[in-house]
C-alpha positions as CSV (number, residue, x, y, z in Angstrom):
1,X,-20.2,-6.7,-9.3
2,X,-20.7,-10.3,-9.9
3,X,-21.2,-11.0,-6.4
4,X,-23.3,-8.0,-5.4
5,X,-24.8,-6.3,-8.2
6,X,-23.9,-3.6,-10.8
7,X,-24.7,-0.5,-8.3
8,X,-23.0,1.6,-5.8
9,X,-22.3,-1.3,-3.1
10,X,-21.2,-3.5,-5.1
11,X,-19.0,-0.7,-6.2
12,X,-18.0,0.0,-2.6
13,X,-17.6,-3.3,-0.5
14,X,-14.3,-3.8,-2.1
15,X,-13.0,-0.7,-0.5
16,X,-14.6,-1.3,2.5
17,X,-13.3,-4.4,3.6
18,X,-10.0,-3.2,2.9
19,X,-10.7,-0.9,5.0
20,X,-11.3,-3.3,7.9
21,X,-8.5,-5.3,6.8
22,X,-5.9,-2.4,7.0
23,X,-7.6,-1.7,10.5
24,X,-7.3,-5.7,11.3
25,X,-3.3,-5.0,10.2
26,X,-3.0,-1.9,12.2
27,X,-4.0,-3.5,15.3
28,X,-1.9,-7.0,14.5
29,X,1.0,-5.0,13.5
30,X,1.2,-2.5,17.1
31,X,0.0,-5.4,19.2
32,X,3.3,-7.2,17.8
33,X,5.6,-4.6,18.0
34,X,4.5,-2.5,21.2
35,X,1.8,-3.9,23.2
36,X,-1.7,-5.1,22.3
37,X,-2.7,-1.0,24.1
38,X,-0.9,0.4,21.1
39,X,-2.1,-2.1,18.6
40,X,-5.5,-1.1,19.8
41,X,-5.2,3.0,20.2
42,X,-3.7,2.2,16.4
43,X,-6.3,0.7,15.0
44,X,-8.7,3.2,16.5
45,X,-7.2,6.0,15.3
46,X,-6.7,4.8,12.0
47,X,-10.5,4.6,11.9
48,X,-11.4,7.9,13.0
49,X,-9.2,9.7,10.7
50,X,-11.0,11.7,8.0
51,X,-9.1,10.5,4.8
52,X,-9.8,6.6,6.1
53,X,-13.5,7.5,6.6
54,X,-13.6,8.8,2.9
55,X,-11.1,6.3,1.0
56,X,-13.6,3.4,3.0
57,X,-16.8,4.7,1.1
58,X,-15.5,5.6,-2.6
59,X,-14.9,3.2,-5.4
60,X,-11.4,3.7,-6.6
61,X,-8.3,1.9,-5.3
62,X,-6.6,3.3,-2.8
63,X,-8.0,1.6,-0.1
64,X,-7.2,-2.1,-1.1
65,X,-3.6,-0.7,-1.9
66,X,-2.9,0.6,1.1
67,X,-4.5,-2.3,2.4
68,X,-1.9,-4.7,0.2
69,X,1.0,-2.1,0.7
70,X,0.8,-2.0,4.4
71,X,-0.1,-5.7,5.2
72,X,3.2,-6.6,2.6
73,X,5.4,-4.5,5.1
74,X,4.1,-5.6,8.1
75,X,4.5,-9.3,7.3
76,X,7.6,-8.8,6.3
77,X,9.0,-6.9,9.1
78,X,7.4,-9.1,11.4
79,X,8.7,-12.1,9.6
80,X,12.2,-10.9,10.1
81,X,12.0,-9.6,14.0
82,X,10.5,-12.8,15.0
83,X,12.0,-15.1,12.6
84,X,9.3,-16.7,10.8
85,X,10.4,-17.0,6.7
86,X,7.1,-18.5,5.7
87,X,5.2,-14.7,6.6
88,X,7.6,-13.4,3.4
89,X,5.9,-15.2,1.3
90,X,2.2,-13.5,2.1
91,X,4.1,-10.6,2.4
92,X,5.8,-10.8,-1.0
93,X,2.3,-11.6,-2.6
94,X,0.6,-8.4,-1.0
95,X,3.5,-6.4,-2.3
96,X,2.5,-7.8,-6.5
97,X,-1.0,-6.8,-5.7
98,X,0.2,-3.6,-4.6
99,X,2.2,-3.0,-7.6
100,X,-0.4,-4.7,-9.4
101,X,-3.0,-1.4,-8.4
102,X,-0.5,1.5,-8.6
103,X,2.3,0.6,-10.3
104,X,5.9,-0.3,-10.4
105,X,7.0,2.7,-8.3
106,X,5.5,1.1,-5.4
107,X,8.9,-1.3,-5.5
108,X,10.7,2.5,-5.0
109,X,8.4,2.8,-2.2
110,X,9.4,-0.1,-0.6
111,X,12.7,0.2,-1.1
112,X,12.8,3.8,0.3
113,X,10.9,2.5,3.5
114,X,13.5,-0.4,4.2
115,X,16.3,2.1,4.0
116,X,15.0,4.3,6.2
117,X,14.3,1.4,8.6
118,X,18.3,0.6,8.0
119,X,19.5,3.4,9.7
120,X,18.9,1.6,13.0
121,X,21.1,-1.2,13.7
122,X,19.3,-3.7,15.3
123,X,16.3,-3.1,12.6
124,X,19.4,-3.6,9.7
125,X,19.9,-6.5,10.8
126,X,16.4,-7.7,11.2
127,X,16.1,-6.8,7.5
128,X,19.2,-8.6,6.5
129,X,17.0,-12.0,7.3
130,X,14.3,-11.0,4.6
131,X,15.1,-12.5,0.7
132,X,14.7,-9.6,-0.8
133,X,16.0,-10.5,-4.0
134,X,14.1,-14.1,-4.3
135,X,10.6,-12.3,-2.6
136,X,11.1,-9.0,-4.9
137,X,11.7,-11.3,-7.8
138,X,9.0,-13.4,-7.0
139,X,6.7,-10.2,-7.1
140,X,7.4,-8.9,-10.0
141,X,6.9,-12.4,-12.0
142,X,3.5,-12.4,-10.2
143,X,2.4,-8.7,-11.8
144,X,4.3,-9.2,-14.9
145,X,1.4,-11.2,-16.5
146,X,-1.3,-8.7,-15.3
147,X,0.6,-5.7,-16.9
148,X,1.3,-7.8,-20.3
149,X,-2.5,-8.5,-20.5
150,X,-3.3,-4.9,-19.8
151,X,-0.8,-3.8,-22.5
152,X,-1.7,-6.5,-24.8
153,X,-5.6,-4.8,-24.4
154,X,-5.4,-1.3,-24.1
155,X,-1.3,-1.1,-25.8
156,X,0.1,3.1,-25.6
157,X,-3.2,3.9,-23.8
158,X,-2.0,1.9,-20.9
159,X,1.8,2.5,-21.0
160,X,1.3,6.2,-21.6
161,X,-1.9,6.7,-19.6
162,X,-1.2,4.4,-16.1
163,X,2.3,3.7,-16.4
164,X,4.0,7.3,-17.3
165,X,1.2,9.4,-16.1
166,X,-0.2,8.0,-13.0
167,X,3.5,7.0,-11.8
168,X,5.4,9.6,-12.7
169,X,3.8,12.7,-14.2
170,X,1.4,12.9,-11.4
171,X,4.0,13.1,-9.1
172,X,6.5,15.2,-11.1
173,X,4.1,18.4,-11.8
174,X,0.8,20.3,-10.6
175,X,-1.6,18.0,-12.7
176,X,-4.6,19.4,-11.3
177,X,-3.9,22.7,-10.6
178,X,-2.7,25.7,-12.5
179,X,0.0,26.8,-9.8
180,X,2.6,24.8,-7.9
181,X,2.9,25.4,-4.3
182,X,5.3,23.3,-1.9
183,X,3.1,22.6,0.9
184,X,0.2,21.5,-0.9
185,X,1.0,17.8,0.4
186,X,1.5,19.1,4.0
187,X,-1.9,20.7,4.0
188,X,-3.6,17.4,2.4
189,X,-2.1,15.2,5.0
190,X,-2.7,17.8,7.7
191,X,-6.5,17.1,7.1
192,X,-6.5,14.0,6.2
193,X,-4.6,12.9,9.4
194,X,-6.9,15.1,11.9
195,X,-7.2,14.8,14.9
196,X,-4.5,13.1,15.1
């Protein structure tokens, strides 16, 4: 706001260059892993998906976490295939901003996506070059003094209201709707992922 005023840009420029930096990733990421084609037909169709389009052009967060989520994984993935160390430590930074924005279940997150990626050999032992337990430590000292400040300010507000609710609660029962039905995520990401 400092930068570009009190009003709905400067509101939104923060989203939308995380926007063009998750697109940036995107392409990086595919390039790396499967050809600079797929890195490119990535990128692309990252941008033309609906939910992108929106999350780009509103002022909440979700866009710079994804942005922080997904360039954390990527670095870190790509700093074990190709044996570079020095990416984890970007990566590992991305990851406290991530759980900076939504929370401490984004370390579940990450946690669940590496042991999915274990179930392939040759990526288990790609993963085995990553120091989890110095980069994930690293993290968490990074957010901790974020999350004291905010609980220092704002004290049960914050524990109860961001921590509890928007972590777990949110996820664990129909918040914002009266009935619960199973494929309400399948229908959201159905949309949100057309065409594609």
């Amino acid at each position: 706001f400092s930068i570009f005023g009190e009003d709905s840009l400067g509101a939104r420029v923060p989203t939308a260059l995380a926007a063009l930096a998750l697109m940036w990733t995107t392409f990086w990421f595919g390039r790396r892993l499967f050809g600079r084609e797929v890195g490119e037909r990535a990128a692309l169709m990252l941008a033309l998906m609906p939910l992108t389009f929106i999350l780009a052009r509103i002022a909440i967060f979700d866009m710079i976490f994804n942005a922080c989520l997904f360039g954390a994984l990527a670095l870190l993935i790509v700093s074990a295939l190709d044996r570079r160390p020095r990416l984890q430590i970007p990566g590992f930074v991305l990851l406290s901003l991530a759980v900076q924005i939504k929370g401490p279940f984004v370390l579940i997150v990450v946690v669940a996506t590496m042991m999915f990626a274990a179930f392939s050999r040759e990526t288990r032992e790609a993963l085995r070059r990553i120091h989890w337990i110095t980069g994930l430590t690293a993290a968490v000292i990074l957010a901790l003094p974020w999350f004291l400040l905010m609980w220092r300010e704002f004290g049960q507000q914050f524990t109860g209201g961001y921590i509890l609710y928007n972590n777990v609660q949110l996820f664990a029962a129909p918040l914002y709707r009266r009935t619960f039905h199973p494929f309400f995520y399948v229908r959201v990401s159905m949309l949100a992922l057309f065409p594609w």
